[in-house]
Biopython code that builds the backbone (N, CA, C, O; Angstrom):
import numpy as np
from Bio.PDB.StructureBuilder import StructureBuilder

atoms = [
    (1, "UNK", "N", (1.269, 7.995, 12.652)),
    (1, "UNK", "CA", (2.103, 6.959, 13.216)),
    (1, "UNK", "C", (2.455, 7.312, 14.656)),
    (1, "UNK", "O", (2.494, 8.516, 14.908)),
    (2, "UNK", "N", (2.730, 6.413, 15.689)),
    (2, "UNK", "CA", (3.040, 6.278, 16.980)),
    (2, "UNK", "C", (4.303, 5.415, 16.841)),
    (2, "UNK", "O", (4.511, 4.558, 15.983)),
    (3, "UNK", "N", (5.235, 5.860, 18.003)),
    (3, "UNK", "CA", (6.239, 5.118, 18.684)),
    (3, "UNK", "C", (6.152, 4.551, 19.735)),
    (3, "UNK", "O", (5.972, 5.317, 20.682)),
    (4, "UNK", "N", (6.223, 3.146, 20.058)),
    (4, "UNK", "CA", (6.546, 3.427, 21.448)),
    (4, "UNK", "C", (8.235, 2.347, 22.047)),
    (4, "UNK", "O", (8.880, 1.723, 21.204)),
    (5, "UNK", "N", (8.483, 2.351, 22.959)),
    (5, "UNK", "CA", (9.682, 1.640, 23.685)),
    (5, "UNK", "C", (9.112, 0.613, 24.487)),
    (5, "UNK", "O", (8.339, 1.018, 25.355)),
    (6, "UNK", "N", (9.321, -0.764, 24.409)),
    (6, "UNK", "CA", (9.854, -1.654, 25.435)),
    (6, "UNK", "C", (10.327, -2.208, 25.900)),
    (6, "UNK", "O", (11.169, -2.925, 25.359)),
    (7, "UNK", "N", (10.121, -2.228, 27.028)),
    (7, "UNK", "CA", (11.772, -2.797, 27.836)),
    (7, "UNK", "C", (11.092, -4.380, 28.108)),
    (7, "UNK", "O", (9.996, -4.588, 28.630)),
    (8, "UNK", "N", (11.900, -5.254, 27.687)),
    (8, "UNK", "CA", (11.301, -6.811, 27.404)),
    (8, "UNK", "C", (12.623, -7.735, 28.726)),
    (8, "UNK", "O", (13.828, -7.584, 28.931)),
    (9, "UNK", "N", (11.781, -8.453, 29.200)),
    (9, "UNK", "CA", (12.908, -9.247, 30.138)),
    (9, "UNK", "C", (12.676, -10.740, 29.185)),
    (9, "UNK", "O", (11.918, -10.870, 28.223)),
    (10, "UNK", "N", (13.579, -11.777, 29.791)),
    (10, "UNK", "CA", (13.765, -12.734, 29.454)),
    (10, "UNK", "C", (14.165, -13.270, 28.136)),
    (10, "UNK", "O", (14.076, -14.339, 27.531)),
    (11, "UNK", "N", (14.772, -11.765, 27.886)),
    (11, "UNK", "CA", (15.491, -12.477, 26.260)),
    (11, "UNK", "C", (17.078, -12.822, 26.474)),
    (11, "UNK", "O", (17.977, -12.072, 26.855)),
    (12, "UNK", "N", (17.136, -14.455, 26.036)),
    (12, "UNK", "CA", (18.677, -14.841, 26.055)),
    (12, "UNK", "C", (19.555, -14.667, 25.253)),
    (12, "UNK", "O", (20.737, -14.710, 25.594)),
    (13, "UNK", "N", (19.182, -14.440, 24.054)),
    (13, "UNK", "CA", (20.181, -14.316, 23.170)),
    (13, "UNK", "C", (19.736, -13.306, 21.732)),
    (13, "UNK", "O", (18.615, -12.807, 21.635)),
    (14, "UNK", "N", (20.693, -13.146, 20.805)),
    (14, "UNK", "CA", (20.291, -12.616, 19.590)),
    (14, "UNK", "C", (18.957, -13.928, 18.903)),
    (14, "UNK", "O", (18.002, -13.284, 18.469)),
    (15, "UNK", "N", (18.801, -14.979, 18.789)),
    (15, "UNK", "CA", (17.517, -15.655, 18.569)),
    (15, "UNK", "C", (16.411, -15.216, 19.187)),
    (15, "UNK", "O", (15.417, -15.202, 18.461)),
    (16, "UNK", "N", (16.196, -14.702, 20.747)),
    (16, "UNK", "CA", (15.223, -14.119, 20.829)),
    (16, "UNK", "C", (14.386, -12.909, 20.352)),
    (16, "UNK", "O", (13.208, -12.618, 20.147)),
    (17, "UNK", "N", (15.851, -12.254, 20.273)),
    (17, "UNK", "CA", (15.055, -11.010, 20.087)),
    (17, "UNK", "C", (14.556, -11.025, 18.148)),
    (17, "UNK", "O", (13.881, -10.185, 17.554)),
    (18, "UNK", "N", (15.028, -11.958, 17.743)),
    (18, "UNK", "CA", (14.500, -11.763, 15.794)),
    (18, "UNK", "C", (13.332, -12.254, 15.953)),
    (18, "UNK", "O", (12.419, -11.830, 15.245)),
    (19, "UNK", "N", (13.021, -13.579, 17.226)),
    (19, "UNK", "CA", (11.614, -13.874, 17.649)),
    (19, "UNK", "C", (10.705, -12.585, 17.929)),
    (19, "UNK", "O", (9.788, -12.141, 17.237)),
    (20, "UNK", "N", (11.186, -12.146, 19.055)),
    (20, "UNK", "CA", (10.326, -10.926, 18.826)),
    (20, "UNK", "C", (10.051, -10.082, 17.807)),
    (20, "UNK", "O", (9.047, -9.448, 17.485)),
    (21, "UNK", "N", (10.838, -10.167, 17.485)),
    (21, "UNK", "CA", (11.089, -8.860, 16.105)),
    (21, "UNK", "C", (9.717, -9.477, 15.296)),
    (21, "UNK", "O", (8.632, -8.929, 15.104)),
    (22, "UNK", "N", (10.207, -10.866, 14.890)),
    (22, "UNK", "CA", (8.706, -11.645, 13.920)),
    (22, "UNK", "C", (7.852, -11.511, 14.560)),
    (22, "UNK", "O", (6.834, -11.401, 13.878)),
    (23, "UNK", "N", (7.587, -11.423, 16.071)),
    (23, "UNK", "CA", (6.254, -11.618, 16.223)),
    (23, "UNK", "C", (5.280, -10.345, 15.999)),
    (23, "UNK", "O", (4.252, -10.258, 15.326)),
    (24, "UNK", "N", (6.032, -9.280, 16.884)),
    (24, "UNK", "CA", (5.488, -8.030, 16.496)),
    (24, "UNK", "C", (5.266, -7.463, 15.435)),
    (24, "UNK", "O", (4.443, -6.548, 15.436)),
    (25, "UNK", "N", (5.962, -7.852, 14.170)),
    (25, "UNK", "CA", (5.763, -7.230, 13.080)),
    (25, "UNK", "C", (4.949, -7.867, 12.136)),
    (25, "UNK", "O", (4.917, -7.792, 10.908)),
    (26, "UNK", "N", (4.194, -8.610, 13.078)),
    (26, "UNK", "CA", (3.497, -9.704, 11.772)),
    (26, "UNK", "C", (2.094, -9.044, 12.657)),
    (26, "UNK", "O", (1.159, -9.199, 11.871)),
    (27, "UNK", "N", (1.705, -8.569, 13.579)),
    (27, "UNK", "CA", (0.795, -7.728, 14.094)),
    (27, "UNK", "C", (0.359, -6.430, 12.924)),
    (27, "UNK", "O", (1.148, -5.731, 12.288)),
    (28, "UNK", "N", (-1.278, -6.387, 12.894)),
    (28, "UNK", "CA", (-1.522, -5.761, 11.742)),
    (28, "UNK", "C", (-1.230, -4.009, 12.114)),
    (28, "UNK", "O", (-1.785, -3.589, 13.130)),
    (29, "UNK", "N", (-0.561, -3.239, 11.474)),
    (29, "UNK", "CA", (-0.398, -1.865, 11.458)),
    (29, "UNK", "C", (0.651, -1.955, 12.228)),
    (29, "UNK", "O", (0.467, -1.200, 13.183)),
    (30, "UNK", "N", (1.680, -2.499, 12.310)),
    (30, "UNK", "CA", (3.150, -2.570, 12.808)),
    (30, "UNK", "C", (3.666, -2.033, 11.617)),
    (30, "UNK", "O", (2.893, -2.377, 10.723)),
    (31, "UNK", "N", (4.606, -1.348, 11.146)),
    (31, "UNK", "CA", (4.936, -0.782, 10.420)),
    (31, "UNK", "C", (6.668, -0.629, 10.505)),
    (31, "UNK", "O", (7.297, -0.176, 9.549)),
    (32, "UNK", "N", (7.319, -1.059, 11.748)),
    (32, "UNK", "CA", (8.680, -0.940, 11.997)),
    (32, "UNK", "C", (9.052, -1.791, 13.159)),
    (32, "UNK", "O", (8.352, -1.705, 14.168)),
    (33, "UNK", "N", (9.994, -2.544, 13.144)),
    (33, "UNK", "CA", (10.150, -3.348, 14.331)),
    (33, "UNK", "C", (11.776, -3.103, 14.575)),
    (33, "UNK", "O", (12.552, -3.222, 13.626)),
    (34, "UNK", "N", (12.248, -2.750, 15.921)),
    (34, "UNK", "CA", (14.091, -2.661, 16.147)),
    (34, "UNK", "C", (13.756, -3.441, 17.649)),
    (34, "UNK", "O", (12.915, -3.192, 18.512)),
    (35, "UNK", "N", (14.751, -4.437, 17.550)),
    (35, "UNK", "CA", (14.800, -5.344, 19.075)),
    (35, "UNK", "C", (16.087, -5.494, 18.860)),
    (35, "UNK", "O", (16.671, -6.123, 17.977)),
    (36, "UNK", "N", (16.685, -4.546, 20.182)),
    (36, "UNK", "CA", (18.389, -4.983, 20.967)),
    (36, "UNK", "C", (17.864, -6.066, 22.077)),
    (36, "UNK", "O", (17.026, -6.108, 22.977)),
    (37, "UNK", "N", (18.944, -6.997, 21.428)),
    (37, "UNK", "CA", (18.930, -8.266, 22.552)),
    (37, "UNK", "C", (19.798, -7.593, 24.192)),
    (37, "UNK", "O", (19.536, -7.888, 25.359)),
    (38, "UNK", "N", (20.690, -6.783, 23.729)),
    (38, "UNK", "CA", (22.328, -6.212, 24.659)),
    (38, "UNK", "C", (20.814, -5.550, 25.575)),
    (38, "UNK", "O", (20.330, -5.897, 26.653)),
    (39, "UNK", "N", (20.409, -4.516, 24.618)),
    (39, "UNK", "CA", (19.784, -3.900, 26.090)),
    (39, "UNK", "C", (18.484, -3.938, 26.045)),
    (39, "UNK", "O", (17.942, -2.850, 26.243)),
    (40, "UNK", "N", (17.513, -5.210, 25.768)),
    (40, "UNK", "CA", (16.873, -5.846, 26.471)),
    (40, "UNK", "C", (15.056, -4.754, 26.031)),
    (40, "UNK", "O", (13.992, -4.661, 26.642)),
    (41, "UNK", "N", (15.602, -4.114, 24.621)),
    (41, "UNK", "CA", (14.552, -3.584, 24.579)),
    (41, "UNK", "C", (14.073, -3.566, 23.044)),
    (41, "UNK", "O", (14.925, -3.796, 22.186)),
    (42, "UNK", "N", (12.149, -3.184, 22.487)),
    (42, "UNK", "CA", (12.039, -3.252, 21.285)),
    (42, "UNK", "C", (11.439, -1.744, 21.247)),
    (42, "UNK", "O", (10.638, -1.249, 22.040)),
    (43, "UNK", "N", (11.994, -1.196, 20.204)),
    (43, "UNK", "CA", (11.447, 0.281, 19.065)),
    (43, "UNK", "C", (10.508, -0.286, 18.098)),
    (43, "UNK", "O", (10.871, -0.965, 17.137)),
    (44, "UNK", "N", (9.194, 0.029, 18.394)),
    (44, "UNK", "CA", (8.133, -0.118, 17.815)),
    (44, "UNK", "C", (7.429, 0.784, 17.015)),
    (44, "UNK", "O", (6.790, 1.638, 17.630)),
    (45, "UNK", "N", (7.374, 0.815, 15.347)),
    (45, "UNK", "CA", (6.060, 2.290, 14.975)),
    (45, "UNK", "C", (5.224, 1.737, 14.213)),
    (45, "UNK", "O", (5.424, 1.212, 13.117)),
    (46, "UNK", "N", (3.817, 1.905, 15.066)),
    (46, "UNK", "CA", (2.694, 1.741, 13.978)),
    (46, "UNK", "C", (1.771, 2.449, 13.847)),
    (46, "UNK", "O", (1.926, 3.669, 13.803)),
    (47, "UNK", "N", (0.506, 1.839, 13.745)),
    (47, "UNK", "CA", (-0.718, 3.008, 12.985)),
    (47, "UNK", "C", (-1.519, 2.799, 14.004)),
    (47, "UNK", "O", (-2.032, 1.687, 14.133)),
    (48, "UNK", "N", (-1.835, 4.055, 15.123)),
    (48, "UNK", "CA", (-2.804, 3.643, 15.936)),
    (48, "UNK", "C", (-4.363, 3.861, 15.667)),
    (48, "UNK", "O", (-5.228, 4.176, 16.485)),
    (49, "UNK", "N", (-4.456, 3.677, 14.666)),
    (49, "UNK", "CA", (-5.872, 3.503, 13.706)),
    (49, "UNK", "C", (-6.196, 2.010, 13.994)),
    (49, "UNK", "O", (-7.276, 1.532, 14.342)),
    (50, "UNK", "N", (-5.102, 1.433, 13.788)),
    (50, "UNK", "CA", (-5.286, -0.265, 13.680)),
    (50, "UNK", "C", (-4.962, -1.149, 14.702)),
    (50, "UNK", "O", (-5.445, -2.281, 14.685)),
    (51, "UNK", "N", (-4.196, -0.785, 15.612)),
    (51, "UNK", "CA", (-3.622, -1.751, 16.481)),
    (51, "UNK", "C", (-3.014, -0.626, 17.480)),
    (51, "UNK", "O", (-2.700, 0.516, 17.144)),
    (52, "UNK", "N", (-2.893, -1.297, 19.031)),
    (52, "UNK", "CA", (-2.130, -0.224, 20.291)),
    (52, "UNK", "C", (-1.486, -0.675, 21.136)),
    (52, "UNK", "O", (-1.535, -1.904, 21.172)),
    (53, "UNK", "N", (-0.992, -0.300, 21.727)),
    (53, "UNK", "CA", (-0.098, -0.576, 22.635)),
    (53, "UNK", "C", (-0.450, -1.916, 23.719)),
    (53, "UNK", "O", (0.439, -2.648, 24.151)),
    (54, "UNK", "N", (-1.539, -2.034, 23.971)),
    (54, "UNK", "CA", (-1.606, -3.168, 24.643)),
    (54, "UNK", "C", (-1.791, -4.495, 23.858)),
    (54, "UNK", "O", (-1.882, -5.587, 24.418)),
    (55, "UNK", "N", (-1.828, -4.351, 22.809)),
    (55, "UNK", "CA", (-2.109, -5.823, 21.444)),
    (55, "UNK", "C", (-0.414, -5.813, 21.553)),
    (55, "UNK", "O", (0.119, -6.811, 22.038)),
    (56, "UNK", "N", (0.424, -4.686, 21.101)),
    (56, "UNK", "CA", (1.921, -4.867, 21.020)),
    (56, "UNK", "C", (2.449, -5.864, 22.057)),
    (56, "UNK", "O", (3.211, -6.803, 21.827)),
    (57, "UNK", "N", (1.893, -5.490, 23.295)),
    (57, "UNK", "CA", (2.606, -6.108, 24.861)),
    (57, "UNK", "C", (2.147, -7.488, 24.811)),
    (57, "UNK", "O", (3.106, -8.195, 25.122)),
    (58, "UNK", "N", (0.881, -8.360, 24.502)),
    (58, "UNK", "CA", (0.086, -9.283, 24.242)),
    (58, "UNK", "C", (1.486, -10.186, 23.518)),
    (58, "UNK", "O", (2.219, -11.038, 24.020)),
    (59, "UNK", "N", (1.463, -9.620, 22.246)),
    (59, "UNK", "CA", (2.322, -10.133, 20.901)),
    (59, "UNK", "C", (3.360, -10.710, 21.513)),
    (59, "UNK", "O", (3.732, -11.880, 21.422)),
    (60, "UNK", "N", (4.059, -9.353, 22.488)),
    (60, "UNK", "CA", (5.453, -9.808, 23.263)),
    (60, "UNK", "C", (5.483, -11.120, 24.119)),
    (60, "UNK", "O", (6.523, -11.777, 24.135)),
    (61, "UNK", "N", (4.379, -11.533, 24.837)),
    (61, "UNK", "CA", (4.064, -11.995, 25.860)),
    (61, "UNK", "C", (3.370, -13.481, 25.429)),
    (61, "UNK", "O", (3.330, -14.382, 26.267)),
    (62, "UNK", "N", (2.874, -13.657, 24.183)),
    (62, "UNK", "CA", (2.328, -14.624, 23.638)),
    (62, "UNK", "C", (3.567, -15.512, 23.782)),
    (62, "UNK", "O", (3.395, -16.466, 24.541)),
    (63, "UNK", "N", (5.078, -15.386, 23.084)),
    (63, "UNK", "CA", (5.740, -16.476, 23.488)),
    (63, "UNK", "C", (6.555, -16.829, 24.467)),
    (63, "UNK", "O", (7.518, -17.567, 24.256)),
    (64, "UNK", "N", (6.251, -16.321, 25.705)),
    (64, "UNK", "CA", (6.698, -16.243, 26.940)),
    (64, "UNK", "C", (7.962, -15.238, 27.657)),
    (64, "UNK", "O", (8.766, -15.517, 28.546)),
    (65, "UNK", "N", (7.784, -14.095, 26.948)),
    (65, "UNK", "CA", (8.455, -12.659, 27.514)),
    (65, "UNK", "C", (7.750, -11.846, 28.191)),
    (65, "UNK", "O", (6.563, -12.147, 28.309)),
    (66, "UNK", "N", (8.147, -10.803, 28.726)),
    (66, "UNK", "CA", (7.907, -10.362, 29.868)),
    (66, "UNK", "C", (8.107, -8.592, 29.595)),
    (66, "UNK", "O", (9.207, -8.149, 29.262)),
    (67, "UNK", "N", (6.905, -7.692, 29.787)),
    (67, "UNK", "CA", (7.287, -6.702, 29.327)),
    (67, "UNK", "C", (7.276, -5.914, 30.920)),
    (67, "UNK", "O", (6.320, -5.753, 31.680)),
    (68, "UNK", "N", (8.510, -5.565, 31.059)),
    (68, "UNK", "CA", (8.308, -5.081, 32.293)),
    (68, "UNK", "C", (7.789, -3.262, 32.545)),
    (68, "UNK", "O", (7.083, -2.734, 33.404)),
    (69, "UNK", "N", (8.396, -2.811, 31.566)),
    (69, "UNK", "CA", (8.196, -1.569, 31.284)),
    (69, "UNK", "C", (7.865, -0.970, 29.856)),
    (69, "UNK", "O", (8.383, -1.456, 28.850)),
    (70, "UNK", "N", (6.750, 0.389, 29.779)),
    (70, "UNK", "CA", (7.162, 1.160, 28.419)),
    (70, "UNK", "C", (7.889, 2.482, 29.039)),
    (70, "UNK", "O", (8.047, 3.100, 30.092)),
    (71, "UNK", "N", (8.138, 2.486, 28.006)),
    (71, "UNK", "CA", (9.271, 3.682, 28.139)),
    (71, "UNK", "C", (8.614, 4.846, 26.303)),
    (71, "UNK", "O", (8.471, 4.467, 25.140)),
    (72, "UNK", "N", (8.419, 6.167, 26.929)),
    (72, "UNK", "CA", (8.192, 7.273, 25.895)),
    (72, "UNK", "C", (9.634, 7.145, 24.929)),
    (72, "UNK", "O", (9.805, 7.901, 23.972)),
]
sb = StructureBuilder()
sb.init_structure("model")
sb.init_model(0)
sb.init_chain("A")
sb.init_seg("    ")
for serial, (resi, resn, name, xyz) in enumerate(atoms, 1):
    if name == "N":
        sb.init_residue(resn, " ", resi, " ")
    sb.init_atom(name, np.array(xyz, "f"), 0.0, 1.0, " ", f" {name:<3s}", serial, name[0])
structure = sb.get_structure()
């Protein structure tokens, strides 16, 4: 398993971020999804057998968010 952090812009409220939360975790080998709306970021762990870090950022970005940064 892998972790990683992102720092997501354009989320307005607690509705966005459960959006995110669904979107990423419906991505295959997502395995854990945590999205703070307050500070604007998602805790991600999955299986990098199956899926990576740039499909994660995609996922984010599919419904019009903005990943500005990863963070270790």
């Amino acid at each position: 398993m892998k972790s990683v952090n992102l720092k997501i812009e354009g989320m307005r409220c607690d509705g966005c971020a459960e959006t995110i939360k669904a979107v990423i975790g419906r991505e295959p080998g997502v395995k854990s999804v945590a999205v703070t709306f307050g500070g604007g970021e998602a805790r991600i762990l999955y299986d990098p057998a199956v899926t990576g870090e740039d499909r994660l950022v995609a996922a984010v970005e599919r419904p019009g968010f903005r990943v500005s940064r990863r963070a270790p």
